[in-house]
C-alpha positions in Angstrom: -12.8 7.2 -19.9 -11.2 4.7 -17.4 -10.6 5.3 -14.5 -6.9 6.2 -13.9 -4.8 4.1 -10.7 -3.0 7.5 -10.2 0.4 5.7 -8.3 2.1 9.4 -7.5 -1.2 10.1 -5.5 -1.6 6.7 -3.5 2.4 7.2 -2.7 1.9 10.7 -1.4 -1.0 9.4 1.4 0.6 6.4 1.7 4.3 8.2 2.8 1.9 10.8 5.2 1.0 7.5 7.1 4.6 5.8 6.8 5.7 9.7 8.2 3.7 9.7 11.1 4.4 6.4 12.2 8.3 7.2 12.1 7.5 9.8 14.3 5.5 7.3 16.6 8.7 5.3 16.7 11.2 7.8 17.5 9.4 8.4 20.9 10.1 5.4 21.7 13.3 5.4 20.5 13.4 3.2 17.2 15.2 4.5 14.5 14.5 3.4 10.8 17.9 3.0 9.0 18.2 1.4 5.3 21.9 1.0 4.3 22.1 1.2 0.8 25.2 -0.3 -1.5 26.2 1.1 -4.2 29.2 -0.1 -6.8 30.2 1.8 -9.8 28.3 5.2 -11.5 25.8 3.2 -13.6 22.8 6.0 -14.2 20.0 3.0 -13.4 21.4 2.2 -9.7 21.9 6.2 -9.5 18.3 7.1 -10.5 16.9 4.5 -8.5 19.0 5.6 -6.1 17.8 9.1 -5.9 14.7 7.8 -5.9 14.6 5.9 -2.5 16.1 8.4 -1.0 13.2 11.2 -2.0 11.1 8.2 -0.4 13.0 7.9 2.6 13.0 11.7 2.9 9.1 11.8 2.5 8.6 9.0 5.3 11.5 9.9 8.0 13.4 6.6 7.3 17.7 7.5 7.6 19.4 5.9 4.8 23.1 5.1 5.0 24.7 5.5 2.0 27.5 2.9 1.2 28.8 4.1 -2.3 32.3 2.3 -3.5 34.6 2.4 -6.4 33.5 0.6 -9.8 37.2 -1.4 -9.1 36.3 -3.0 -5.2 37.0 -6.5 -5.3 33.9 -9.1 -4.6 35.3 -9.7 -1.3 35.0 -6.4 0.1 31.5 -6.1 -0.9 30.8 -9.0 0.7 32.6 -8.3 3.8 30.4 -5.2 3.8 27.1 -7.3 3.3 28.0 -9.3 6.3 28.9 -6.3 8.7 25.9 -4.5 8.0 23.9 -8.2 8.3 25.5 -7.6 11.9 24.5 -4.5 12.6 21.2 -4.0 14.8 20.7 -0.3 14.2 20.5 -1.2 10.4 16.8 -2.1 9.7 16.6 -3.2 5.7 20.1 -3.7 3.4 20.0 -3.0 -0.7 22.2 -3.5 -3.1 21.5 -1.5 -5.7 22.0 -2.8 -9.2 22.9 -3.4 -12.1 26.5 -3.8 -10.9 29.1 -4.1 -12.7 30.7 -6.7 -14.5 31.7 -8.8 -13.7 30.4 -9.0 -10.3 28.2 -12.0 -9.1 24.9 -10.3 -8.0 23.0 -13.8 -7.2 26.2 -14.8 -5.0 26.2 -11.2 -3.3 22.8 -10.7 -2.9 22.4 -14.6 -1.2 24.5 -13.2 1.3 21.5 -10.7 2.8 20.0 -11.9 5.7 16.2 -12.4 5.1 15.1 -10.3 8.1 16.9 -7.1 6.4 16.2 -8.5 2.8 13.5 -5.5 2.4 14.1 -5.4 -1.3 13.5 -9.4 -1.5 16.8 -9.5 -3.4 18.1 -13.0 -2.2 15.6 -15.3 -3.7 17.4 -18.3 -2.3 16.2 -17.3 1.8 13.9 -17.8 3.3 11.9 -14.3 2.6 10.2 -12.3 5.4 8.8 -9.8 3.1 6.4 -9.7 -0.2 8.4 -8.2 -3.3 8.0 -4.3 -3.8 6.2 -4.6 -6.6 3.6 -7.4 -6.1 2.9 -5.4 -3.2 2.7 -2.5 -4.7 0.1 -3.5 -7.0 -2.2 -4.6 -3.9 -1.7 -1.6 -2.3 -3.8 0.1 -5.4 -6.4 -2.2 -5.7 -6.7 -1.5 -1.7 -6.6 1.9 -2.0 -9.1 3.0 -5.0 -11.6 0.1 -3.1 -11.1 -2.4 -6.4 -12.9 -6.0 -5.2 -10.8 -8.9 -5.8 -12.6 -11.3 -3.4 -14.5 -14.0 -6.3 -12.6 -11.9 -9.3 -10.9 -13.6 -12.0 -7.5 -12.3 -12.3 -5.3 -13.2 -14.8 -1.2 -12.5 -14.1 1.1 -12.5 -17.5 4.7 -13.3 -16.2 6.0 -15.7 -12.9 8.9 -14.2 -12.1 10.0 -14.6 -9.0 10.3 -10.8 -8.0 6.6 -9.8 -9.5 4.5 -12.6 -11.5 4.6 -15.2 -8.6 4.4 -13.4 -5.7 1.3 -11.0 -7.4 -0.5 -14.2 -8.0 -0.1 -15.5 -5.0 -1.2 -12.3 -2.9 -4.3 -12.2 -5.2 -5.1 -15.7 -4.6 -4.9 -14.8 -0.6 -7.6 -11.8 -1.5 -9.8 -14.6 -2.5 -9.3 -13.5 -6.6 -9.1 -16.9 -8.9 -6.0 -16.7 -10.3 -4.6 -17.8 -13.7 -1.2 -17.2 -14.3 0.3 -17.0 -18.0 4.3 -17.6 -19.7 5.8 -17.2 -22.4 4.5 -20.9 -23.4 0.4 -19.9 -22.7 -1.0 -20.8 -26.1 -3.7 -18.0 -27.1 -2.8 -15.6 -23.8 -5.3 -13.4 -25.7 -7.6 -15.2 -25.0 -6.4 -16.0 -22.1 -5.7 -12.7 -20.7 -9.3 -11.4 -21.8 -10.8 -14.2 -19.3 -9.3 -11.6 -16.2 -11.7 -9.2 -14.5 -8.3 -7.7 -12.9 -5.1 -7.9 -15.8 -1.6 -7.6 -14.1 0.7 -7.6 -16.4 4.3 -8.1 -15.5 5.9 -9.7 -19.1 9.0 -6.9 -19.4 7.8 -6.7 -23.1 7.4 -2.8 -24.8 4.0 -2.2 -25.4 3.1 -6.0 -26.0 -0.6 -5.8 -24.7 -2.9 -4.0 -26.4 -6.9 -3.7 -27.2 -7.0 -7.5 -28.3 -5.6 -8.5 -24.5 -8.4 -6.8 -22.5 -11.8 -7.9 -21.2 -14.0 -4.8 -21.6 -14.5 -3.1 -18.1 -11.2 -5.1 -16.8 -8.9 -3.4 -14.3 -5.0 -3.3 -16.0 -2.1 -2.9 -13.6 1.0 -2.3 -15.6 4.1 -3.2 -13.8 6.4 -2.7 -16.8 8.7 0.3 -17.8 10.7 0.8 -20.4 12.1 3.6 -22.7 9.6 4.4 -25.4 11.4 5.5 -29.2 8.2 6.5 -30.5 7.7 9.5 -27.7 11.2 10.0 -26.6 9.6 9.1 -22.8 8.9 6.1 -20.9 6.0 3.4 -21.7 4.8 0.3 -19.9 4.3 -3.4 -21.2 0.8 -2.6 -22.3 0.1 -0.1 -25.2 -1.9 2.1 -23.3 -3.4 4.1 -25.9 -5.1 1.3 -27.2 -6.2 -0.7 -24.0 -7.3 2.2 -21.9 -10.7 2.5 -23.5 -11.9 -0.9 -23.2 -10.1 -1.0 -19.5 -12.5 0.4 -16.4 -9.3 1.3 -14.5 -5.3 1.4 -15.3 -2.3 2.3 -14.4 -0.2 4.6 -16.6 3.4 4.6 -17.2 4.9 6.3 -15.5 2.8 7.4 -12.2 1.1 3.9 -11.6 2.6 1.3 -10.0 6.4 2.2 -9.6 5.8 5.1 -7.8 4.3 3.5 -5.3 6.9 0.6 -4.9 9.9 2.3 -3.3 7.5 3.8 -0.6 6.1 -0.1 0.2 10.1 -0.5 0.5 10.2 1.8 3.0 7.1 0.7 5.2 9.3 -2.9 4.9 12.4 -1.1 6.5 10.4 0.3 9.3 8.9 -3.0 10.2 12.2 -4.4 9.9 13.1 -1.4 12.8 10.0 -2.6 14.5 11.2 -6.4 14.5 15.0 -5.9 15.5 13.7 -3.5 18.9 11.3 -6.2 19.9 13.8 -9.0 19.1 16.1 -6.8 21.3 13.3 -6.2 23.8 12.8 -10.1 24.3 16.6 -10.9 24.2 16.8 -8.9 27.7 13.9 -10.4 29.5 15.3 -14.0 28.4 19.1 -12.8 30.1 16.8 -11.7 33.2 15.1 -14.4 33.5 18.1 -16.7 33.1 20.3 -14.6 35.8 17.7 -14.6 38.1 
């Protein structure tokens, strides 16, 4: 049996840690804040919603909640973006999405300033943070002691938000890196060449047995509703690929539980940032008065 990259449990430590850290903070008074926006009812942007704020509950982190009518003109949310872009007790800015049509999400989201961008939402900035979910990934090789240093790990998908950035984080561990599309001829074959598999395609159940190098670790970073089961499944067909796998994620508990909780360590460095930004703005006024 392979080992299983139990997300829920690596989220629970990890928000203990994020937790006592806040606390850390407060003493000295710097106060966490993620100002979330949300347009419409749509029952994604609500779930995922709820579920940042169960994170930010677990870690201390204050979310203010910006929730508007499905009707608000483009302009207004805008105008929103850039007050809370102003605002120095607000540490990390999301918009929460889908949003509805037919709203410009690429033009609204550009509008976040990097600094707060904790979601990495405006992929035209300049970022200051790693994507949730590339990061989130990391974080479990990390934390069930996985070597990556002189693997060979193979990434299928480049988005921007998850395939890119996870290769490139890899390639910083010291892993060699081969990253595949929707264009790789034989990914097979391809995709058995990885000691470590991350898969990231946003494909039901598209990698199975045939994909795997025996004794490979599998992240999963898709999720998707599963007719078969009436649940949720991931982009690899578990079921088939977890016996030849030595460790993998499941779906759900692997890597998106673990991803809003990396959001929130982003918001409280963002906190951390803004007070010493503060901090050094005052001694340059001193030293310029005196």
């Amino acid at each position: 049996m392979p080992n299983i990259l139990d997300g829920n449990a690596v989220a629970k430590e990890l928000r203990a840690e994020l937790k006592a850290r806040v606390e850390a903070l407060k003493l000295e008074y710097i106060f966490p804040v993620l100002a979330t926006i949300r347009v419409g009812e749509d029952p994604a942007a609500i779930s995922y919603e709820n579920g940042l704020l169960r994170a930010a509950n677990a870690t201390g982190v204050i979310v203010r909640r910006y929730i508007l009518p499905s009707d608000t003109e483009q302009a207004d949310v805008a105008q929103l973006i850039r007050e809370i872009n102003a605002d120095p007790l607000l540490s990390g800015l999301l918009v929460l999405r889908p949003l509805p049509d037919p709203y410009d999400e690429d033009a609204l989201t550009a509008l976040i300033k990097p600094e707060k961008d904790v979601d990495c939402a405006n992929l035209h900035g300049q970022a200051h943070y790693t994507p949730c979910t590339a990061e989130a990934c990391m974080e479990l090789l990390h934390r069930y002691g996985i070597p990556i240093e002189g693997k060979r790990a193979v990434v299928l998908g480049r988005s921007k938000t998850v395939g890119m950035p996870a290769a490139k984080l890899l390639l910083e561990a010291n892993a060699t890196v081969t990253v595949c599309h929707s264009r790789t001829v034989d990914l097979a074959a391809v995709a058995r060449e990885g000691d470590i598999l991350l898969v990231a395609l946003g494909r039901r159940k598209m990698i199975g047995a045939e994909h795997i190098k025996p004794g490979a670790v599998v992240l999963d970073v898709g999720i998707h509703a599963d007719p078969e089961t009436g649940g949720l499944c991931g982009d690899v067909d578990y079921e088939a690929a977890a016996p030849k796998a030595s460790a993998i994620t499941p779906v759900p508990g692997g890597v998106g539980s673990v991803t809003s909780t990396i959001l929130m360590r982003h918001v409280i460095d963002g906190a951390v940032r803004s007070a010493q930004s503060a901090e050094q703005a005052k001694k340059d006024a001193a030293e310029t008065n005196a």
